[in-house]
C-alpha positions in Angstrom: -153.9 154.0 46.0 -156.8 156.2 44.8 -156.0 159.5 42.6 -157.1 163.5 42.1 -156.7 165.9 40.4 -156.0 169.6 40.2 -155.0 172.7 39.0 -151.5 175.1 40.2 -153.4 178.2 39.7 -156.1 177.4 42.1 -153.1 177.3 45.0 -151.4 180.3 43.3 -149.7 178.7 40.0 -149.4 181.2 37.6 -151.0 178.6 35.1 -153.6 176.5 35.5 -151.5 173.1 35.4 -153.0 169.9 35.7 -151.5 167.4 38.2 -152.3 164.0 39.6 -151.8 163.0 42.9 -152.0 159.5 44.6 -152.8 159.3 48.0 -154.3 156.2 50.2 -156.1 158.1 53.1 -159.2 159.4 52.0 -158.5 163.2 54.1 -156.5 164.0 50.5 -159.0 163.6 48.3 -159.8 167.4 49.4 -157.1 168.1 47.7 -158.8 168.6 44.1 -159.3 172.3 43.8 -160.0 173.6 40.2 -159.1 176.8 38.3 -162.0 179.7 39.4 -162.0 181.1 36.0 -160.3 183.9 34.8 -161.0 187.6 35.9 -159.6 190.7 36.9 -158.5 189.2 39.8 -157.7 185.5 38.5 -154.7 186.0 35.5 -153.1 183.4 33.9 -149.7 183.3 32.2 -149.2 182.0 28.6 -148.3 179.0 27.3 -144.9 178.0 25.0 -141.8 180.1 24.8 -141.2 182.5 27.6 -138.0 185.1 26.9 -136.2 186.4 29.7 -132.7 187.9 29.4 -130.7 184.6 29.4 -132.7 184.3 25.8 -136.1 181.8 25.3 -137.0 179.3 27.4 -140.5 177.1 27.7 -143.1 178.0 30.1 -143.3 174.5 31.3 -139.6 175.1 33.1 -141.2 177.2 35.3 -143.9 175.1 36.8 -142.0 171.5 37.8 -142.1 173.2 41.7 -145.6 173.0 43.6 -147.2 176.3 44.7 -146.4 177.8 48.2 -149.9 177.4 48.4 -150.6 173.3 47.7 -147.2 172.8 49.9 -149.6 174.6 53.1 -152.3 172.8 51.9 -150.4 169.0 51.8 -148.9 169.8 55.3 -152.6 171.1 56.6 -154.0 167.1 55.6 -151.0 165.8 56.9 -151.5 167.4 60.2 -155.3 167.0 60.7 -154.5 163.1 60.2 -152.1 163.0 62.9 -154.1 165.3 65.1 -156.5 162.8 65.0 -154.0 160.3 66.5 -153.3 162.5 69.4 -150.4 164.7 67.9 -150.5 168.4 69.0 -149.1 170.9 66.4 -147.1 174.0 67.2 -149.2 176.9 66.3 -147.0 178.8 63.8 -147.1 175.4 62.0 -150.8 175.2 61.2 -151.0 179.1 59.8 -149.6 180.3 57.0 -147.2 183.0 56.9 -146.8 185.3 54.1 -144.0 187.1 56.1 -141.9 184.5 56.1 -139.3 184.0 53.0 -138.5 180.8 51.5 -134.8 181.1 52.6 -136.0 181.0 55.9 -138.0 178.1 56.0 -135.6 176.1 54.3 -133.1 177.0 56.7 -135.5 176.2 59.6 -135.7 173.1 57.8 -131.9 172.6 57.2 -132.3 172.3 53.8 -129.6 174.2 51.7 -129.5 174.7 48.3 -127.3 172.4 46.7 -123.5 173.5 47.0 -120.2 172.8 44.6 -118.7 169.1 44.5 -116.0 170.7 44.9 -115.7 172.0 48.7 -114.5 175.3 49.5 -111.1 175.5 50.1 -111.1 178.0 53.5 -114.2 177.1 55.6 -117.5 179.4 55.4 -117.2 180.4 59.6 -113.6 180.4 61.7 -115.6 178.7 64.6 -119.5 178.4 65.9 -120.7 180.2 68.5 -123.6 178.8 71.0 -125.6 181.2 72.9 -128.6 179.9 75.4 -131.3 181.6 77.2 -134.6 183.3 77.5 -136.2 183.9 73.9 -137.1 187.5 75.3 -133.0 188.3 75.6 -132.4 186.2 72.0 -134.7 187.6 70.1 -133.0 191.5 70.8 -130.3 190.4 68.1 -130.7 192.6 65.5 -131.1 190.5 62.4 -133.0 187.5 61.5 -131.8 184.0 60.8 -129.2 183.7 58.1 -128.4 187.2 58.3 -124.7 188.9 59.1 -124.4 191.1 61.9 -123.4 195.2 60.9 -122.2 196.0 63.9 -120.3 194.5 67.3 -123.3 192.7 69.5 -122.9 192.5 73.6 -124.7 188.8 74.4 -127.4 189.5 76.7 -126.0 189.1 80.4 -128.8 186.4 81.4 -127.4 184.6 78.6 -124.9 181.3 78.1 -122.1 181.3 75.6 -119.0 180.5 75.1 -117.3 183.5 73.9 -118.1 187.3 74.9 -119.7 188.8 72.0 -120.1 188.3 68.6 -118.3 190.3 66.0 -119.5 192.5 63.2 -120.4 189.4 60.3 -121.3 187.3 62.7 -124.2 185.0 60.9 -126.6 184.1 62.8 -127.5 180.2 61.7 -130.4 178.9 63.3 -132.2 179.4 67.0 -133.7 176.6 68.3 -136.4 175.9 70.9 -134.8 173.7 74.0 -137.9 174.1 76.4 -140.9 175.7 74.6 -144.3 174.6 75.2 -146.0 175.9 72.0 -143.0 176.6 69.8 -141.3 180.0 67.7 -145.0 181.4 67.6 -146.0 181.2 71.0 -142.8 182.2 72.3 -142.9 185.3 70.2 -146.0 186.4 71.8 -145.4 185.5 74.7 -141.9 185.7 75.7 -141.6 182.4 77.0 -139.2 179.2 76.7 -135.1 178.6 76.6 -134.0 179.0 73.3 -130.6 177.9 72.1 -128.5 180.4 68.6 -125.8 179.0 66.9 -123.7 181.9 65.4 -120.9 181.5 62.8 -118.1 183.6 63.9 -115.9 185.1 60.3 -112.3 184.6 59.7 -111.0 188.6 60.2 -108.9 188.9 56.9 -106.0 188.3 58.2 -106.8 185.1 59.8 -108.6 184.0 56.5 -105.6 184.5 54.4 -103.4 182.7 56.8 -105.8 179.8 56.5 -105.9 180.1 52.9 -101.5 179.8 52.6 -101.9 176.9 55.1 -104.9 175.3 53.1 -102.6 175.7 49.7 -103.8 176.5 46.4 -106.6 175.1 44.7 -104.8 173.7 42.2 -102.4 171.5 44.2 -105.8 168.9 44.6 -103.7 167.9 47.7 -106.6 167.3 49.9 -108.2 165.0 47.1 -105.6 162.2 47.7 -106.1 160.0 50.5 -103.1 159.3 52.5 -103.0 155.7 51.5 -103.1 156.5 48.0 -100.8 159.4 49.2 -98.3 156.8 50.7 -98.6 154.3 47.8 -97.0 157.3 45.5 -94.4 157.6 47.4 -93.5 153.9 47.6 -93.6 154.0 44.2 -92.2 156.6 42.7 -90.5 158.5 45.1 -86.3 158.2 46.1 -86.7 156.6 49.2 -89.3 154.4 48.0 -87.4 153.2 44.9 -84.5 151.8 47.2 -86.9 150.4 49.5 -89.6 148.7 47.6 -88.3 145.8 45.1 -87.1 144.6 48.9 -90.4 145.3 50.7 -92.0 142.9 47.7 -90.1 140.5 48.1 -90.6 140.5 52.5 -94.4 140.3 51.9 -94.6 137.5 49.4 -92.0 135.0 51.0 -94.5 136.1 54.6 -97.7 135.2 52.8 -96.2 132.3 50.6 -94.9 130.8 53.8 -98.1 131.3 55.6 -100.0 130.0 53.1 -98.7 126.5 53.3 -99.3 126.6 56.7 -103.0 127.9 56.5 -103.3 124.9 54.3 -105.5 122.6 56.6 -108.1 125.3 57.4 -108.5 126.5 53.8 -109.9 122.6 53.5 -111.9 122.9 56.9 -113.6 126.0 55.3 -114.5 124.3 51.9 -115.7 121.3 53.6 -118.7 123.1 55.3 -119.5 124.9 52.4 -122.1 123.8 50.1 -121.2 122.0 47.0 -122.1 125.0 44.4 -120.0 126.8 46.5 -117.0 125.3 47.4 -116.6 124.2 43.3 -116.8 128.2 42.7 -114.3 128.8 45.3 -111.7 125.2 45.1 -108.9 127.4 43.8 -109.0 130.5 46.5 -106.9 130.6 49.5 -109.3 131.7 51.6 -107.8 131.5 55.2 -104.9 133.7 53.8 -107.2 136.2 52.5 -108.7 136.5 55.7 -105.2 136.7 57.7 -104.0 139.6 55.0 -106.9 141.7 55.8 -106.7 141.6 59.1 -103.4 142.3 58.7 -103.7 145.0 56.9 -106.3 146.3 59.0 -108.9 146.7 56.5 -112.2 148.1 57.8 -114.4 146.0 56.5 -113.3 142.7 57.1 -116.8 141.1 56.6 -115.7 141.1 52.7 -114.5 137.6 53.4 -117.7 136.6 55.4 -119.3 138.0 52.1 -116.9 136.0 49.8 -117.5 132.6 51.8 -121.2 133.4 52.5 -122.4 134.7 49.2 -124.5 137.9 48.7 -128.3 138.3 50.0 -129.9 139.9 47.3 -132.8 141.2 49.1 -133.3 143.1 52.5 -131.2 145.2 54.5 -127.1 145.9 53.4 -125.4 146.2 56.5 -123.1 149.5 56.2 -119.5 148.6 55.3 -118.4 151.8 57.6 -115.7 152.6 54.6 -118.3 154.6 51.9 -119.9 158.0 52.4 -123.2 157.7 54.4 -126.4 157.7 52.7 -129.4 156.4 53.0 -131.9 154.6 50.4 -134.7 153.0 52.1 -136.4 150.0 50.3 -139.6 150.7 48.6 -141.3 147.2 49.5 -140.4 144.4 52.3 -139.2 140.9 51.1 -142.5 139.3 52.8 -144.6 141.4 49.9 -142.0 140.1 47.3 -142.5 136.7 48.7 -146.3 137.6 48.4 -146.8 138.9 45.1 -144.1 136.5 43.5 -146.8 133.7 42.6 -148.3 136.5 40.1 -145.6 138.3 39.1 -143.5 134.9 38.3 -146.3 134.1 35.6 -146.5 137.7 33.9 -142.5 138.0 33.9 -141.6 134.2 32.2 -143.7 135.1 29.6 -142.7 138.6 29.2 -139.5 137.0 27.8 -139.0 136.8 24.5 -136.4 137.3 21.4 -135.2 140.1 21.0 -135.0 140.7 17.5 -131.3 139.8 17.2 -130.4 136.0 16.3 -126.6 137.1 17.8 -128.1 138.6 21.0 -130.4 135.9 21.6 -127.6 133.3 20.8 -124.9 134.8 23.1 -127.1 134.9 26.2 -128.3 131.4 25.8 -124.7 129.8 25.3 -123.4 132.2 27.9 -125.8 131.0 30.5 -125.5 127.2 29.5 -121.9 128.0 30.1 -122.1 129.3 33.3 -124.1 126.3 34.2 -121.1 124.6 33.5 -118.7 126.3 35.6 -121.0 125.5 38.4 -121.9 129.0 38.7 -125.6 128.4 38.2 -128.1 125.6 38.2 -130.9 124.3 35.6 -132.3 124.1 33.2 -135.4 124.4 35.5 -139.4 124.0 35.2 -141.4 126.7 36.0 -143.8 123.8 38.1 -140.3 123.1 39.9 -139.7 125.9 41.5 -141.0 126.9 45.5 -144.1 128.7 45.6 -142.3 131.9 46.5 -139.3 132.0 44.4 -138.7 135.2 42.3 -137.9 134.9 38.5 -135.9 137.7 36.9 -135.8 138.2 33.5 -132.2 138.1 31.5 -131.6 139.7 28.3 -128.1 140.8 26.2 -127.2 143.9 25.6 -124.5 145.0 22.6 -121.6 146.5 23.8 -118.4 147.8 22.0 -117.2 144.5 20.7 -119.0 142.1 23.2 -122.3 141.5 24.2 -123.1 141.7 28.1 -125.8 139.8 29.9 -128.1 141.6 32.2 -130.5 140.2 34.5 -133.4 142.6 35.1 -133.6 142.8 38.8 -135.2 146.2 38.9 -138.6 144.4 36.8 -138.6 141.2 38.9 -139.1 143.6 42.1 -135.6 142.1 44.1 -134.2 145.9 43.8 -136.8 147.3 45.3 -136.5 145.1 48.4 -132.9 146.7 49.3 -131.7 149.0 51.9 -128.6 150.8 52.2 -127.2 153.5 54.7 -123.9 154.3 52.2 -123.1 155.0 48.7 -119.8 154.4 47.2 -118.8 157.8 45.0 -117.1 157.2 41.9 -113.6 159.3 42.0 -114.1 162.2 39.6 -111.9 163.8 37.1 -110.7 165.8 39.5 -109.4 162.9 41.6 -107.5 161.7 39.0 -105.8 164.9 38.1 -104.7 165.1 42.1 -103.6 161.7 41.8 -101.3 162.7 38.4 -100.2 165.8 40.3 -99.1 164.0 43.2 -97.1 161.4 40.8 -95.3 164.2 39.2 -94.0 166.0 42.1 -93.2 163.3 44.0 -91.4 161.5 41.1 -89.5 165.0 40.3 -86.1 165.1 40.2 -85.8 161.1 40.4 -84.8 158.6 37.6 -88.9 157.8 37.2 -89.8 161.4 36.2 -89.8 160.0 32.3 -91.7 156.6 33.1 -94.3 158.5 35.6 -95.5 160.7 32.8 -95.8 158.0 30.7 
């Protein structure tokens, strides 16, 4: 990576703020402009406490965000690199335009301002509207992207849609090039291309307070509970659940139990062909049965047992479980470089360790780790000169906890972190899960024998 520098107010900062930048392709380096000077026509702001009417704040607050113009200039470097590769920008792309609002090009960008955890109760638009045709008949609609509607608007009759017309508050949400051969600009001037608007159609107010009874009040959290979870409550605390359940117990376990004598024979064909480390850690699990439960149960991600069985890859790729929200962190280096740079980095991180300045600390990890070498669950001790050529070293230290120390091993500064790859994210449940779940308890369990019990 090489580096430069430069200063917000010569891109139109209101303070001549110094940042770095690292870049590796050298077209970036023109990105170094300094403050002109002050004049009449070059002002700076001050320094330290700002007020405003919320009360005092620091001026710094103000300039974490890059000027409009070093975001132009970025995209302009970008652009002339892949120009030189053959890629041919749309027009409106490679001008700036002062016209333009931020709203708008974040919108043309889909990015929205960040909204409430909480979602909103009656959605923002009763349905979406799509209307396709030429860009001359389009661009008649009388307001501009993320805008409402004022009055009643008659679609164009060269146009497609799916409904009639659009009503007064009608939002126009994006239009979108579908054959353009120079894109928004060029079509502007000259009223050429097929160009496809979404519209959100508004709830009249009528239909938005019928959705609104049907929805239920906010406080009810009722569409915080899963139905499983939903379904568990009522095995457990509700009246028909009460009669139902001490019997429905006692059905599953004599099944299983049963079936687990007769699984018997595989659970030893599976331990056999594991390696020795691994069948010690797992001897005492039935793991045929757990298998057979979970497919029985249906649970989505079945490949937990695969995962149990097979251990975890630390490094590389996690293949999405298909049960957590989607979201994707991309690794910041591949395991060859790991592999690569381990040599190096394995000598700078063993002798990075050292005490830590509590005997009790220092003690704790060392007996906890002979321990576990005990158990079977790890192996050593080792020689540095014993290892492979590539293998990674991570560094392990305690860390005091209310009444216990915990052992962590540093994965992040050994690089192994850095190597993963997800597509989801499990999301804690927050507060106001809980408080759905307790809501849920209490009116199921109301009016039954459990109602003292549940709140306890």
């Amino acid at each position: 990576m090489q580096y430069s520098a430069h200063q917000a107010c010569a891109y139109g900062g209101e303070r001549p703020k110094w940042t770095v930048l690292a870049w590796n392709h050298p077209a970036f380096s023109s990105l170094s402009l300094c403050c002109p000077g002050e004049s009449d026509a070059h002002k700076h702001k001050p320094w330290g406490l700002v007020h405003s009417g919320s009360g005092f704040h620091f001026s710094t607050s103000e300039e974490t965000a890059y000027p409009k113009g070093l975001a132009h200039a970025i995209a302009r470097v970008f652009a002339s690199i892949l120009s030189v590769h053959g890629w041919k920008p749309p027009l409106e792309q490679m001008q700036e335009q002062p016209d333009v609002s931020l709203r708008s090009m974040r919108a043309i960008a889909t990015a929205q301002p960040k909204a409430s955890k909480m979602p909103p109760i009656v959605r923002e638009h009763k349905k979406v509207a799509l209307i396709t045709g030429p860009f001359t008949e389009l661009a008649t609609a009388p307001v501009e992207c993320m805008q409402r509607l004022k009055q009643r608007w008659n679609i164009p009759s060269s146009c497609q849609a799916n409904v009639d017309c659009l009503p007064a508050g009608a939002q126009l949400l994006r239009t979108t090039p579908l054959r353009s051969n120079g894109g928004l600009l060029e079509a502007k001037q000259l009223g050429v291309g097929v160009f496809e608007q979404a519209w959100g159609i508004p709830f009249s107010p009528d239909e938005f307070i019928q959705e609104a009874l049907e929805r239920g009040h906010p406080k009810s959290f009722s569409r915080l509970v899963p139905q499983v979870l939903q379904t568990a409550i009522e095995n457990n605390f509700g009246t028909d659940g009460l009669h139902s359940l001490p019997s429905s117990r006692t059905q599953w376990f004599a099944k299983w139990t049963e079936r687990a004598k007769q699984l018997q024979q595989r659970d030893m064909e599976i331990k056999n062909a594991l390696p020795d480390h691994a069948a010690k850690i797992l001897e005492a699990k039935r793991l045929a049965l757990f298998k057979e439960i979970l497919e029985d149960l249906e649970y989505p991600d079945v490949g937990a047992f695969d995962e149990l069985v097979d251990g975890t890859d630390l490094v590389g790729e996690v293949k999405p479980f298909g049960i957590f929200e989607k979201s994707l962190k991309p690794a910041e280096r591949t395991v060859q470089q790991l592999r690569e740079a381990s040599k190096s980095e394995r000598m700078l991180d063993f002798f990075k360790c050292s005490s830590s300045g509590d005997k009790e600390i220092d003690d704790m990890v060392y007996s906890k780790t002979l321990e576990e070498v005990e158990f079977g669950w790890a192996t050593g001790p080792l020689q540095l000169e014993d290892l492979p050529g590539d293998a990674v070293i991570s560094r392990r230290f305690g860390l005091r906890q209310p009444g216990k120390i915990r052992l962590i091993d540093d994965l992040s500064a050994s690089g192994i972190n850095q190597t993963v790859q997800t597509a989801e994210s499990p999301k804690p449940h927050s507060a106001d899960f809980i408080a759905a779940m307790l809501l849920a308890v209490l009116k199921v369990s109301k009016g039954s024998k459990l109602m003292g019990r549940s709140l306890i």
